[in-house]
C-alpha positions, 0 to 999 in steps of 0.5 A: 533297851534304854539309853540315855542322851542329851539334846545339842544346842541345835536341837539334835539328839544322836539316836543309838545305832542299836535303835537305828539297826533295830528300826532299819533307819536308812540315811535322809530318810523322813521320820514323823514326829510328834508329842504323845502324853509327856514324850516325844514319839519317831516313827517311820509310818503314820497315818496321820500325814499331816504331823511334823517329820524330822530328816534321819542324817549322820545319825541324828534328828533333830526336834522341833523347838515347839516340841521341845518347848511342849515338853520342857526339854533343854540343853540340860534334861537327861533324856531317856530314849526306848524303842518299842518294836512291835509299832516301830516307834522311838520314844523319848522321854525327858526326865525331870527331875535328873540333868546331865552336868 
């Protein structure tokens, strides 16, 4: 499954509901979030405690600007997001070279 989205002014992005059935997000649940090679991971569980975590609300998360900024992600980059079930992860992978108008 892939999907496509674009980030809010805000930092937000809505993740698909089939992501959030698939991984079993519950509203106001902490999710960690972190920078992996070129993209952004979301999982619910990590052993590392100490990485940043996002709040799951109304359907949205939002990235943190240091992220956002370590990956070149801005209002306009197409973002392609995938779910990986086997680790329970949300990748997000900002596409370069394709923008939304």
């Amino acid at each position: 499954m892939i999907f496509y989205r674009k980030i809010s002014k805000t930092g937000q992005i809505t993740l698909p509901k089939e992501i959030c059935t698939n991984l079993n997000l519950i509203e106001g649940e902490y999710l960690f979030i972190y920078k992996y090679k070129n993209s952004i991971i979301i999982q619910k569980h990590h052993d590392n405690t100490t990485l940043n975590q996002c709040i799951f609300r109304n359907g949205k998360i939002s990235i943190p600007a240091e992220l956002r900024k370590l990956t070149g992600i801005t209002q306009n980059t197409l973002l392609k997001i995938k779910i990986n079930r086997c680790n329970e992860k949300i990748i997000i992978l900002p596409e370069k070279d394709r923008h939304l108008r």
